[in-house]
mmCIF file of the C-alpha atoms, coordinates in Angstrom:
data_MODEL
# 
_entry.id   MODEL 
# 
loop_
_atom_site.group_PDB 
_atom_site.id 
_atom_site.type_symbol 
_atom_site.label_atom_id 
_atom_site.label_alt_id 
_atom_site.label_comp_id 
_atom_site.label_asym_id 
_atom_site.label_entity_id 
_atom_site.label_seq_id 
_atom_site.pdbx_PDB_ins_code 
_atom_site.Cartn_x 
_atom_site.Cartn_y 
_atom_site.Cartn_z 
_atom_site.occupancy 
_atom_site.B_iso_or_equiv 
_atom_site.pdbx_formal_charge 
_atom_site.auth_seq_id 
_atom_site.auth_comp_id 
_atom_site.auth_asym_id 
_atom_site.auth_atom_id 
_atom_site.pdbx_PDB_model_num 
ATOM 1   C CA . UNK A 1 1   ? 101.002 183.839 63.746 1.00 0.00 ? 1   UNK A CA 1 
ATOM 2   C CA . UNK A 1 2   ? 104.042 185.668 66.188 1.00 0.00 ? 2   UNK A CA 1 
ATOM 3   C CA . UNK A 1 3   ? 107.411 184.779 65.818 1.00 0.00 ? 3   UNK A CA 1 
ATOM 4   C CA . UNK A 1 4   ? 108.256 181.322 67.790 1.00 0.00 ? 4   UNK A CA 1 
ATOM 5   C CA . UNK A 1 5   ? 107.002 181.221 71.238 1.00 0.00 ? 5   UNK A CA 1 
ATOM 6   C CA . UNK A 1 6   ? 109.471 179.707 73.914 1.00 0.00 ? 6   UNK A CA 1 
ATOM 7   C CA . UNK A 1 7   ? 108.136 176.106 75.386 1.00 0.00 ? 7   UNK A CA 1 
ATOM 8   C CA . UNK A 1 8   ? 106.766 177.866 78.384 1.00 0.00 ? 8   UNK A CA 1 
ATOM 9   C CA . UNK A 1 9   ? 105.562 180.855 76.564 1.00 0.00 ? 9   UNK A CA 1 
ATOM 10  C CA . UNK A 1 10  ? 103.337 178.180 75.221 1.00 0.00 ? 10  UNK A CA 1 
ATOM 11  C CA . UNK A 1 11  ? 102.112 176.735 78.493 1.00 0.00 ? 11  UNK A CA 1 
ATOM 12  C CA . UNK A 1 12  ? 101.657 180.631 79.940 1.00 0.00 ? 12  UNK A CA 1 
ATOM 13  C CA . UNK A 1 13  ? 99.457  180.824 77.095 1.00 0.00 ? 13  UNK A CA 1 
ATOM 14  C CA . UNK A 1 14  ? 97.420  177.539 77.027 1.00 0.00 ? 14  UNK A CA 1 
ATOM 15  C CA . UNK A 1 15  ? 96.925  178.593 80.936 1.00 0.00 ? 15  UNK A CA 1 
ATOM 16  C CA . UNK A 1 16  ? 95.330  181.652 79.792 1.00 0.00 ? 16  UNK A CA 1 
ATOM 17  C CA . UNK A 1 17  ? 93.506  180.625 77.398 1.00 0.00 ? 17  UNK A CA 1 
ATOM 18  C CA . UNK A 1 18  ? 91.843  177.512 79.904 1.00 0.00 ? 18  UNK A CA 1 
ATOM 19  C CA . UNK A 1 19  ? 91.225  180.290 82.581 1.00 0.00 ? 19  UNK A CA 1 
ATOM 20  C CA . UNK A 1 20  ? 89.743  182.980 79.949 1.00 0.00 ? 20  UNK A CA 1 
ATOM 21  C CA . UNK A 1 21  ? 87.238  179.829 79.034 1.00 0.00 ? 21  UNK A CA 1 
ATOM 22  C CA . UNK A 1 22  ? 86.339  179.191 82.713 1.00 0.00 ? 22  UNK A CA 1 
ATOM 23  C CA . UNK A 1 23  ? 86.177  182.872 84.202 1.00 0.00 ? 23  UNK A CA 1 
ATOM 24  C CA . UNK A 1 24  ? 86.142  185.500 81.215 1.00 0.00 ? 24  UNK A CA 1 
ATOM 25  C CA . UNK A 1 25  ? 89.441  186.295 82.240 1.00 0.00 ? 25  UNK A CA 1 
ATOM 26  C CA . UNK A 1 26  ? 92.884  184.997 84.140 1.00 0.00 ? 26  UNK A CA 1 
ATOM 27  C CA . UNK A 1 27  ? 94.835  186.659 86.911 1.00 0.00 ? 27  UNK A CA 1 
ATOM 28  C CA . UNK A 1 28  ? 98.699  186.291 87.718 1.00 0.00 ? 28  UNK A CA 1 
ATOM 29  C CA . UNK A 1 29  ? 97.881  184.490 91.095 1.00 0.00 ? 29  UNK A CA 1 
ATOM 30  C CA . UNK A 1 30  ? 95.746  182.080 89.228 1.00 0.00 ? 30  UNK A CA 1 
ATOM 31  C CA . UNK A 1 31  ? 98.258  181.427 86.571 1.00 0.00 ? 31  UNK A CA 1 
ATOM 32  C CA . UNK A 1 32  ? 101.331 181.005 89.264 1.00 0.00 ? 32  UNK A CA 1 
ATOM 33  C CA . UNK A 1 33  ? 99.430  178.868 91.067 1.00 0.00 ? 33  UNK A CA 1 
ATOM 34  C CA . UNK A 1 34  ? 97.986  176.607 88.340 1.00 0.00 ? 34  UNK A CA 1 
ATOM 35  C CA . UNK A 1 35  ? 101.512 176.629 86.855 1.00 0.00 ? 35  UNK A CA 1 
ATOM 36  C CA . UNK A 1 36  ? 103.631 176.323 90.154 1.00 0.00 ? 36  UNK A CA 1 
ATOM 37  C CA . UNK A 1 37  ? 105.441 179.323 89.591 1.00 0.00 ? 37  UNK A CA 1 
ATOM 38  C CA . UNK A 1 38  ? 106.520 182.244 91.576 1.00 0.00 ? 38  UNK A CA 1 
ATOM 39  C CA . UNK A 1 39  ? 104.032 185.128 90.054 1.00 0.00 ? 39  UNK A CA 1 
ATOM 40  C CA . UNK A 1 40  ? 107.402 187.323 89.032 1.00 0.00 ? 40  UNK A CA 1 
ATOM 41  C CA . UNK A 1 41  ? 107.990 184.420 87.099 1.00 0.00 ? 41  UNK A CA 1 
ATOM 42  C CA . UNK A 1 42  ? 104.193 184.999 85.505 1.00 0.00 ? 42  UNK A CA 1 
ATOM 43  C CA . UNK A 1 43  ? 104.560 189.009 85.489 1.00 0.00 ? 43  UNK A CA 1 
ATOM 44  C CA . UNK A 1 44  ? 108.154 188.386 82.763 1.00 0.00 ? 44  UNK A CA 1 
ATOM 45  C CA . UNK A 1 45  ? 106.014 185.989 81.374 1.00 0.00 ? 45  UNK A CA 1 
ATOM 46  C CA . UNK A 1 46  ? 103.078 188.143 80.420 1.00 0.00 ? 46  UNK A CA 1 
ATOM 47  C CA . UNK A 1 47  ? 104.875 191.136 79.621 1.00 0.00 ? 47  UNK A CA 1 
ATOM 48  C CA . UNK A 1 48  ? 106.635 188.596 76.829 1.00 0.00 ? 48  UNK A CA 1 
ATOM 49  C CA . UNK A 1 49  ? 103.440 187.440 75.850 1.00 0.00 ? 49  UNK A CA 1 
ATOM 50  C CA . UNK A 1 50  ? 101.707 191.086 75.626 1.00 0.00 ? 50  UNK A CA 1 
ATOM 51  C CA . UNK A 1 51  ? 104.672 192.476 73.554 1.00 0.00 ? 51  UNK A CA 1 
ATOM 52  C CA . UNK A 1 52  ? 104.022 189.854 71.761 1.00 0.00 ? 52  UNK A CA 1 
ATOM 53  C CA . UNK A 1 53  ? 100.191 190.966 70.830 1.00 0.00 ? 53  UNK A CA 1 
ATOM 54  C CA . UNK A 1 54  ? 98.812  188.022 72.286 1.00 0.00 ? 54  UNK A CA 1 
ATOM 55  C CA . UNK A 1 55  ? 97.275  189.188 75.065 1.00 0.00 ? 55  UNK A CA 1 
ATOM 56  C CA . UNK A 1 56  ? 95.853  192.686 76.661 1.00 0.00 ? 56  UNK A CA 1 
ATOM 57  C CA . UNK A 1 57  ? 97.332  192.532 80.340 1.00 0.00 ? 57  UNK A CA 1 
ATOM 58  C CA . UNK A 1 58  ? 98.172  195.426 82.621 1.00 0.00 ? 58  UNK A CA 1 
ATOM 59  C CA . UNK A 1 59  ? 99.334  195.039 85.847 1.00 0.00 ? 59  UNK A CA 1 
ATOM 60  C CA . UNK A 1 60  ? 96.700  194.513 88.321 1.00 0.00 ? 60  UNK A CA 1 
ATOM 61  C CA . UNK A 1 61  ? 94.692  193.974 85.746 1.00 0.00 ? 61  UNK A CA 1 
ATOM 62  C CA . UNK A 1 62  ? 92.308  191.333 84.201 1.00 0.00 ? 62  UNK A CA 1 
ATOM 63  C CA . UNK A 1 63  ? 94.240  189.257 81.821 1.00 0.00 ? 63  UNK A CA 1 
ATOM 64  C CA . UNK A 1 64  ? 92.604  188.548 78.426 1.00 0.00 ? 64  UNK A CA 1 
ATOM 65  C CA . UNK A 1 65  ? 93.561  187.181 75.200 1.00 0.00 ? 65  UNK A CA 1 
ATOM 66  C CA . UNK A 1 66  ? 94.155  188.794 71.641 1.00 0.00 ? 66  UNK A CA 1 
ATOM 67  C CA . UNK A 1 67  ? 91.960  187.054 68.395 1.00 0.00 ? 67  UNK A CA 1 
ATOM 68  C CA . UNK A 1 68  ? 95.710  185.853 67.593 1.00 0.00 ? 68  UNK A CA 1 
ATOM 69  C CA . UNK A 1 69  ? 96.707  184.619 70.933 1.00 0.00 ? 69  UNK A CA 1 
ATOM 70  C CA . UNK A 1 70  ? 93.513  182.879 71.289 1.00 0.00 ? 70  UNK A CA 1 
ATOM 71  C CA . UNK A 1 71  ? 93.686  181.506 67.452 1.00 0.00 ? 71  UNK A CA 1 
ATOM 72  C CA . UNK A 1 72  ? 97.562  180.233 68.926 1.00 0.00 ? 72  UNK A CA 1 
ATOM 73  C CA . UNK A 1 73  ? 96.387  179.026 72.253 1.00 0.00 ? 73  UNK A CA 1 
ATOM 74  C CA . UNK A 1 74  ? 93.860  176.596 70.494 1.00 0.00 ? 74  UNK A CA 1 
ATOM 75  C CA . UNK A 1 75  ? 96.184  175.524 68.474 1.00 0.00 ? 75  UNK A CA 1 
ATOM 76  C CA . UNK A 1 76  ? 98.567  174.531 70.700 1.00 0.00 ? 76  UNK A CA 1 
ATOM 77  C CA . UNK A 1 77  ? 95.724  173.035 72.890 1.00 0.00 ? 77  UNK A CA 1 
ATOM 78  C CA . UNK A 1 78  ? 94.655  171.055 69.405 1.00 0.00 ? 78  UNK A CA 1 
ATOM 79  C CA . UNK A 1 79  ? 98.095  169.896 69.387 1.00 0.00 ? 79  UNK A CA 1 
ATOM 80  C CA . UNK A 1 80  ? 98.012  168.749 73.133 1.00 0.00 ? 80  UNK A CA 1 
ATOM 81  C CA . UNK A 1 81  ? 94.628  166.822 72.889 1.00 0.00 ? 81  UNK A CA 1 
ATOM 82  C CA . UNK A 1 82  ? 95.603  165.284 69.538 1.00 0.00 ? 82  UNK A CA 1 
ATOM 83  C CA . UNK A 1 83  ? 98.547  163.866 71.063 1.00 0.00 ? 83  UNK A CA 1 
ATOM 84  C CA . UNK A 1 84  ? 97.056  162.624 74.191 1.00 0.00 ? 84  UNK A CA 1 
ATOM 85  C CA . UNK A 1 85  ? 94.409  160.858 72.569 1.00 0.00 ? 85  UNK A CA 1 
ATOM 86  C CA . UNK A 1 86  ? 96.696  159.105 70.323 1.00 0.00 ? 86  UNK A CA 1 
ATOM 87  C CA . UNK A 1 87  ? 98.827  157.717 73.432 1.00 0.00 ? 87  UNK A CA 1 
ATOM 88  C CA . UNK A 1 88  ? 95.453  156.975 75.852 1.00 0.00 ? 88  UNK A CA 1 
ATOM 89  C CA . UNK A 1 89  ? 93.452  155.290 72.994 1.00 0.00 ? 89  UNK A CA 1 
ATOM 90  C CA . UNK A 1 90  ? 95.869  153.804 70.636 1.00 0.00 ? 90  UNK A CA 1 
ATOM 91  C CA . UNK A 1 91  ? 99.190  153.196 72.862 1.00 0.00 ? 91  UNK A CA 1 
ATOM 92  C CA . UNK A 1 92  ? 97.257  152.703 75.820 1.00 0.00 ? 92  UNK A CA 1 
ATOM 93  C CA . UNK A 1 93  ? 98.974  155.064 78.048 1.00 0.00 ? 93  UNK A CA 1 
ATOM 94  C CA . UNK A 1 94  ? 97.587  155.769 81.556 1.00 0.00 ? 94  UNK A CA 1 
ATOM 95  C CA . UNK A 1 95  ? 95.853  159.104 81.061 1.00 0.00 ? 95  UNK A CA 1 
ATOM 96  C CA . UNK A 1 96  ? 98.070  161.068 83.195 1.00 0.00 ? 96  UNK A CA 1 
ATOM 97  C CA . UNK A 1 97  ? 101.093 159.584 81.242 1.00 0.00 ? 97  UNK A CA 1 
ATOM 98  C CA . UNK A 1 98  ? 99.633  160.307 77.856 1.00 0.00 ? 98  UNK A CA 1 
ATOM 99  C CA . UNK A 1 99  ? 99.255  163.965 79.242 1.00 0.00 ? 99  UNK A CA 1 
ATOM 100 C CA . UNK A 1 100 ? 102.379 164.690 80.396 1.00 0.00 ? 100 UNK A CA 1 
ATOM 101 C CA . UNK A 1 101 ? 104.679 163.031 77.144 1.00 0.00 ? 101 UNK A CA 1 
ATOM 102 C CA . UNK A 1 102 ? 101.736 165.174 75.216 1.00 0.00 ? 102 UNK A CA 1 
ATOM 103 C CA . UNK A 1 103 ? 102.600 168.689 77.231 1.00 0.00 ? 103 UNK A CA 1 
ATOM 104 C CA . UNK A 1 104 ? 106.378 167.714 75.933 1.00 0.00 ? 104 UNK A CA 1 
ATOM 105 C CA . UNK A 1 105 ? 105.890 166.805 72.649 1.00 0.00 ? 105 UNK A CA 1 
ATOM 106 C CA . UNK A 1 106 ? 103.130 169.636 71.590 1.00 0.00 ? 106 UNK A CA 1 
ATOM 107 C CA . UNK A 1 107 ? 106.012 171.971 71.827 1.00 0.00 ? 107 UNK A CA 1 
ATOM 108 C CA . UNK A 1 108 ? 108.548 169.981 69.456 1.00 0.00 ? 108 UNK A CA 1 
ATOM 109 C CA . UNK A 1 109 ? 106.805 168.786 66.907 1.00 0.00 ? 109 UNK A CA 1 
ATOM 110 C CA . UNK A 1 110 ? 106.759 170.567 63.156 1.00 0.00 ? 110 UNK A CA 1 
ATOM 111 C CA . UNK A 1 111 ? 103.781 171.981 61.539 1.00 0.00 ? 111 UNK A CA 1 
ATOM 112 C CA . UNK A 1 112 ? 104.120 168.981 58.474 1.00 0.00 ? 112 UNK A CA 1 
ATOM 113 C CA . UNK A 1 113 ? 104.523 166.354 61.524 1.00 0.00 ? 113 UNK A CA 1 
ATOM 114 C CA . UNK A 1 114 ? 101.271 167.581 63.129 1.00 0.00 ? 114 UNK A CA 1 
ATOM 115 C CA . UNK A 1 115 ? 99.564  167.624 60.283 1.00 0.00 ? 115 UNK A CA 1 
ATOM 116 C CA . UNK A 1 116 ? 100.577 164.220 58.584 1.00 0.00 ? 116 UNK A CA 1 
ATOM 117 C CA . UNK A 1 117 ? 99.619  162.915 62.527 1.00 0.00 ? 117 UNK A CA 1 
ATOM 118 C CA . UNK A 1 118 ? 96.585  164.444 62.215 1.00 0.00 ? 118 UNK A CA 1 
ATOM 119 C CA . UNK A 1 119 ? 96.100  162.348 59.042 1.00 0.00 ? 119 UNK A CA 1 
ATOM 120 C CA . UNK A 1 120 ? 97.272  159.099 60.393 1.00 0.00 ? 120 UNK A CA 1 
ATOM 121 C CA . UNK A 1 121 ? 95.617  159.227 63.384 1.00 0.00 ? 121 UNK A CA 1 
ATOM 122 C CA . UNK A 1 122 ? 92.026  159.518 61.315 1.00 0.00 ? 122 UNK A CA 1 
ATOM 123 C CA . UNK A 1 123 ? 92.949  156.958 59.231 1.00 0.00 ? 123 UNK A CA 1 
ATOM 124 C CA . UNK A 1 124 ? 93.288  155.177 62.466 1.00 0.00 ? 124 UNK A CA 1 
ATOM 125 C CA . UNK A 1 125 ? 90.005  155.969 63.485 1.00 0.00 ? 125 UNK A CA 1 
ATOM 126 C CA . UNK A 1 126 ? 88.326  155.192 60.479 1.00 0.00 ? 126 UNK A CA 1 
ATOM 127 C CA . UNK A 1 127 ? 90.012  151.829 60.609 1.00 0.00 ? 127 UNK A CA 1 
ATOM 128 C CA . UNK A 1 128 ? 90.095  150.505 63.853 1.00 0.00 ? 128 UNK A CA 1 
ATOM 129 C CA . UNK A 1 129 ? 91.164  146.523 62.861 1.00 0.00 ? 129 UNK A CA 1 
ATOM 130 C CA . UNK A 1 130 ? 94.564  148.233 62.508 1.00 0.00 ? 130 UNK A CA 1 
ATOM 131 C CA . UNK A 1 131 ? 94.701  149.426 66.380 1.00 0.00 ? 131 UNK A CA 1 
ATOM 132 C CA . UNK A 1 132 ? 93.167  145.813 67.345 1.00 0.00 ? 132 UNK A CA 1 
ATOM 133 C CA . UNK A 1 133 ? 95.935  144.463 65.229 1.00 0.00 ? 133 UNK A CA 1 
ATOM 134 C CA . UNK A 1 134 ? 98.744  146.416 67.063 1.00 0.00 ? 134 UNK A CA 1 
ATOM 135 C CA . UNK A 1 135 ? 97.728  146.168 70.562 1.00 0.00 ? 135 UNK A CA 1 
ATOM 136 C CA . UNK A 1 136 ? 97.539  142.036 70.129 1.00 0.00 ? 136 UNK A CA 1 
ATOM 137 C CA . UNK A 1 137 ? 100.882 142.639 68.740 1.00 0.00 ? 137 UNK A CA 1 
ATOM 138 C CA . UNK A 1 138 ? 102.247 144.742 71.510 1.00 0.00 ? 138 UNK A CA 1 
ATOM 139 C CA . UNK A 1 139 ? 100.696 142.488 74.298 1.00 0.00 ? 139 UNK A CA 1 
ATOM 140 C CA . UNK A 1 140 ? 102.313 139.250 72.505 1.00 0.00 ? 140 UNK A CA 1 
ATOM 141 C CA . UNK A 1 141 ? 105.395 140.524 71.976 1.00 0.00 ? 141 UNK A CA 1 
ATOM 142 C CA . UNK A 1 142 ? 105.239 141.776 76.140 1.00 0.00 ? 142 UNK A CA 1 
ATOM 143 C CA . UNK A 1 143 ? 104.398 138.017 76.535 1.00 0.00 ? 143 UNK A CA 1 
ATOM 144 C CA . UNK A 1 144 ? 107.642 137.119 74.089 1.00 0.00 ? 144 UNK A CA 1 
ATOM 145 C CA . UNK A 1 145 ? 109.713 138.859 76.830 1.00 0.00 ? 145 UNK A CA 1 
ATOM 146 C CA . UNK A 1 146 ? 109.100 137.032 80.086 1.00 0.00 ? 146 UNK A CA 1 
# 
């Protein structure tokens, strides 16, 4: 894997990688746009990334990505998804609020965290009395405070 991407390295290349899976390829007015940014902002951006030998981009050019920046994109979208699941369907966060603290915390969080959340959260699923158990809990002790 490439030396530690910045956080919005990260989201540049998650971008990427969602438009590469919907057209074949992304463009720098797609990406600015998608991303709110100012496509200058995109063009540093994807020179960073391409140094980087994550993707093949040239300007004026179809952007695609590398086997390793699409092997890191995933990941980092694995990370995302993980996350947001966890907060929709066990915390019970709206879906746009699991999404959001999920786009924050996909960035932060170390390799042995992710993967010992990985393993928590399928213990989880393959014992769902203990989410029953906490969301009575959590909607008792919301009771508790009124």
């Amino acid at each position: 894997m490439p030396e530690q991407l910045s956080h919005s390295q990260e989201d540049y290349l998650e971008e990427i990688y969602n438009q590469v899976l919907k057209n074949g390829y992304a463009k720098v007015t797609d990406i600015s746009n998608a991303l709110n940014v100012k496509k200058a902002s995109v063009t540093g951006a994807l020179n960073a990334l391409a140094s980087k030998k994550l993707i093949n981009y040239e300007p004026y050019s179809k952007i695609t990505l590398t086997k390793e920046g699409e092997e890191f994109a995933i990941k980092i979208l694995n990370k995302h998804e993980s996350l947001r699941d966890f907060f929709e369907n066990v915390l019970g966060l709206s879906q746009s609020e699991a999404s959001e603290n999920a786009c924050r915390m996909e960035h932060v969080v170390s390799e042995t965290f992710f993967n010992n959340f990985i393993k928590f959260s399928d213990f989880l699923r393959e014992n769902p009395e203990f989410i029953e158990k906490y969301r009575k809990s959590v909607k008792m002790s919301k009771k508790d405070c009124k």
